[in-house]
Backbone as CSV, one residue per row, in Angstrom:
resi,resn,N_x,N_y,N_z,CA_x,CA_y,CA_z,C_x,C_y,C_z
1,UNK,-95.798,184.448,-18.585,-94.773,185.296,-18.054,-93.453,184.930,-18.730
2,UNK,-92.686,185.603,-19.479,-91.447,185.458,-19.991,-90.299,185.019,-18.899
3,UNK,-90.568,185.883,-17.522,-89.142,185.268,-16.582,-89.685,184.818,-15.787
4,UNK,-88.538,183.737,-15.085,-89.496,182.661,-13.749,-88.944,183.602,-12.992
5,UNK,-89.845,184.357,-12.734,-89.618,184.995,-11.298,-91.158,185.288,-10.491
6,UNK,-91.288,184.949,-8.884,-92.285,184.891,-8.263,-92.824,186.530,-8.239
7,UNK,-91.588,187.292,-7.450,-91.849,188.679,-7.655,-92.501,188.970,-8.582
8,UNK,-91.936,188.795,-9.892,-92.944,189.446,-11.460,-94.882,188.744,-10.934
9,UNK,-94.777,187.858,-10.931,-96.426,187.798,-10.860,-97.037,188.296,-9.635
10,UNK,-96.372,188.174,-8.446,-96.677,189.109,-7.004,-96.788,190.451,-7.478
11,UNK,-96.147,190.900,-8.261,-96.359,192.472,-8.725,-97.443,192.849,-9.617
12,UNK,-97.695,191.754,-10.347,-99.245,191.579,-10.987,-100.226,191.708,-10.420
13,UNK,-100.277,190.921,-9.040,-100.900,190.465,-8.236,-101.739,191.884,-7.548
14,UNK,-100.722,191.972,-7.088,-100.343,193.920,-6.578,-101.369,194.960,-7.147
15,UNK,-101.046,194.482,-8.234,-101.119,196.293,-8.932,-102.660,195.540,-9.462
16,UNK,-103.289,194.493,-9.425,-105.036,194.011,-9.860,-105.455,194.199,-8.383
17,UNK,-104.562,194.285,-7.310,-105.575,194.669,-6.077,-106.126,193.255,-5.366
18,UNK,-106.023,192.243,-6.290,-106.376,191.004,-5.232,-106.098,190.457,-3.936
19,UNK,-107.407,190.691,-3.768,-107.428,190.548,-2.139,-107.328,188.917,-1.795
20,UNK,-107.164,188.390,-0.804,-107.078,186.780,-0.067,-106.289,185.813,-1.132
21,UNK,-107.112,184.432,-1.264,-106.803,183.695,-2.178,-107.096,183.957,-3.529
22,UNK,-106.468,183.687,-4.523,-106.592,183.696,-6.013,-106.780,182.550,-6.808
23,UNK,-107.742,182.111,-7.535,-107.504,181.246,-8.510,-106.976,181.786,-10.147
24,UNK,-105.982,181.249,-10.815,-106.478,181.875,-12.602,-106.426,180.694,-13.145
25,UNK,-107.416,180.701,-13.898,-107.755,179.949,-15.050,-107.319,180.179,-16.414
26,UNK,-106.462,179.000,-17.325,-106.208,179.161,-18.739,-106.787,178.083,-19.159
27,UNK,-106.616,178.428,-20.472,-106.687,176.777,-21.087,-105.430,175.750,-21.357
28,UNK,-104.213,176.309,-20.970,-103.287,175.981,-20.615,-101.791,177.180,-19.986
29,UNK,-101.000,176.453,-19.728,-100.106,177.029,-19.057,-98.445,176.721,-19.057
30,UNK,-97.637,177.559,-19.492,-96.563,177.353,-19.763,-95.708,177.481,-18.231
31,UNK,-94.148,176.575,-18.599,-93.406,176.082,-17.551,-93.107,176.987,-16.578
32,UNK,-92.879,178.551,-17.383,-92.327,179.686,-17.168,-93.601,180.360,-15.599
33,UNK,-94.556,180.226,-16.154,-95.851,180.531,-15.481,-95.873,179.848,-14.286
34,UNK,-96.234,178.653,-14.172,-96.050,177.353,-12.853,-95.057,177.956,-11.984
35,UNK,-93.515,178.004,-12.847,-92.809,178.155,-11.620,-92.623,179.635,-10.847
36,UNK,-93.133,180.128,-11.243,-93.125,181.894,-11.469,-94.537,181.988,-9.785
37,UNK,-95.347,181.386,-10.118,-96.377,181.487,-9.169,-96.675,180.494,-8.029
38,UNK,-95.948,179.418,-8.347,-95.827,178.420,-7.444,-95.220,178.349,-5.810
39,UNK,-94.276,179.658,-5.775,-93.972,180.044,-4.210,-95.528,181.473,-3.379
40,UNK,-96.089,181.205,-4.156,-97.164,182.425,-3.712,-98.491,181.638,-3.096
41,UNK,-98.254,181.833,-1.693,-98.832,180.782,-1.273,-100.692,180.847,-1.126
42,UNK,-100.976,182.189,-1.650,-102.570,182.356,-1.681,-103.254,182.059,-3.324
43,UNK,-101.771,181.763,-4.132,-102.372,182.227,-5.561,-101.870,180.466,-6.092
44,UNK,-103.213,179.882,-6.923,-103.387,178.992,-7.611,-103.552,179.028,-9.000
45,UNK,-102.652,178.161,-10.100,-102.756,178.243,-11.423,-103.492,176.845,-11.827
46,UNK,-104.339,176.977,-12.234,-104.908,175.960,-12.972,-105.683,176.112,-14.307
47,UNK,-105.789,174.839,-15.217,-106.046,174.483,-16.021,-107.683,174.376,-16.377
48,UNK,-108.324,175.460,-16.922,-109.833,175.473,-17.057,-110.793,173.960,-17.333
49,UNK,-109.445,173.066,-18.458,-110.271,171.600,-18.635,-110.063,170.757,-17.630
50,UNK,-108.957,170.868,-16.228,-109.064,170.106,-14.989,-109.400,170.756,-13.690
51,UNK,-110.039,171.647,-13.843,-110.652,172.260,-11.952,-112.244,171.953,-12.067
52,UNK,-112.279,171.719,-10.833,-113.485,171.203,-10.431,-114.314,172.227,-9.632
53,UNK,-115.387,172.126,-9.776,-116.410,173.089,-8.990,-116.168,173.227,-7.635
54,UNK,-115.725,172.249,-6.375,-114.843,172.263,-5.071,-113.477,172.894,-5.154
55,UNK,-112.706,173.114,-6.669,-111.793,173.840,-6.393,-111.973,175.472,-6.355
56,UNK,-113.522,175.566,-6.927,-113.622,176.956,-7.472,-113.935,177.647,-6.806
57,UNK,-115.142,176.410,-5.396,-115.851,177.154,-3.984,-114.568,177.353,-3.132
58,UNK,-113.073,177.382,-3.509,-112.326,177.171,-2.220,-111.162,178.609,-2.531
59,UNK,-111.412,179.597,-3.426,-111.259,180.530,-3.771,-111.986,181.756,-3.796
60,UNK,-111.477,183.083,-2.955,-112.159,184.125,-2.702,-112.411,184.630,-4.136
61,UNK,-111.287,185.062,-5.027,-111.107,185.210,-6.552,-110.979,184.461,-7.193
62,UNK,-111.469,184.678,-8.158,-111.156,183.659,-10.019,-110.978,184.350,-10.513
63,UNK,-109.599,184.871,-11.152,-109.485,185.145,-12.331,-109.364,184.459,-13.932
64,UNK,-109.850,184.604,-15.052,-110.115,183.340,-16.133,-109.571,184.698,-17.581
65,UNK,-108.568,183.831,-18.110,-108.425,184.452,-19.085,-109.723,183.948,-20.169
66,UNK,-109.678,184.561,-21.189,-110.338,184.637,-22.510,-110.866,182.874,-22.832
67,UNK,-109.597,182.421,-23.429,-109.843,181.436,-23.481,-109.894,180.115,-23.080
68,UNK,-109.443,180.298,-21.226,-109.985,179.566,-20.405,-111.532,179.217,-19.658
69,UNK,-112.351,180.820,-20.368,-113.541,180.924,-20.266,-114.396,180.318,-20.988
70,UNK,-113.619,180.532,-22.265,-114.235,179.339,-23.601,-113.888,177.992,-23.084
71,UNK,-113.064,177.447,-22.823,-112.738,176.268,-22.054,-113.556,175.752,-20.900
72,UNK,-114.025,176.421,-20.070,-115.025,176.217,-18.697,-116.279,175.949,-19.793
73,UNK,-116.555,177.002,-20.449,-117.940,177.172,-20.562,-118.315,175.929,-21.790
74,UNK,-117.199,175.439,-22.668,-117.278,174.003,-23.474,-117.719,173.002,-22.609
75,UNK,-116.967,172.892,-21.293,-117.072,171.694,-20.334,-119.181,172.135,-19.695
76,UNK,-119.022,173.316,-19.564,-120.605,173.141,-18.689,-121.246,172.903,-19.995
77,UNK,-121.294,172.927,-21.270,-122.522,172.600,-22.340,-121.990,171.349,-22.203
78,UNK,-120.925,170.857,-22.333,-121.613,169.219,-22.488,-119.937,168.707,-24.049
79,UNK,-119.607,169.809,-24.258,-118.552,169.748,-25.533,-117.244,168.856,-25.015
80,UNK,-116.728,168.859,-23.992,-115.406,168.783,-23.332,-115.633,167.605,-22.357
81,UNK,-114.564,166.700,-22.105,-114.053,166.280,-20.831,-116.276,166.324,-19.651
């Protein structure tokens, strides 16, 4: 997200229709992002090479960008962390 603003990603949020809690997954995440989503109290940003399978059962949604998917899916073969 270019501006730290909570609104801008609540409006994201919005307009994808996500219902309850949210997880998204990257393979990383800029400062701008964290603080932007960090007052939204159903929606979680994390890091595809540090969430754990208990963080993943504790989310109604996952959303996973591109190459946070490549990132998960390195760690389940055996490549990663």
């Amino acid at each position: 997200m270019p501006e730290v603003k909570t609104a801008a990603f609540d409006r994201l949020l919005n307009k994808l229709a996500v219902p309850g809690t949210v997880l998204v997954l990257d393979d990383s995440w800029q400062n701008n992002s964290l603080l932007s989503a960090r007052n939204i109290s159903r929606l979680e940003l994390q890091e595809a090479s540090d969430v754990s399978a208990y963080e993943l059962c504790q989310f109604g949604t996952i959303i996973c960008s591109e190459r946070g998917l490549e990132c998960l899916l390195k760690r389940i073969k055996g490549e990663q962390k």
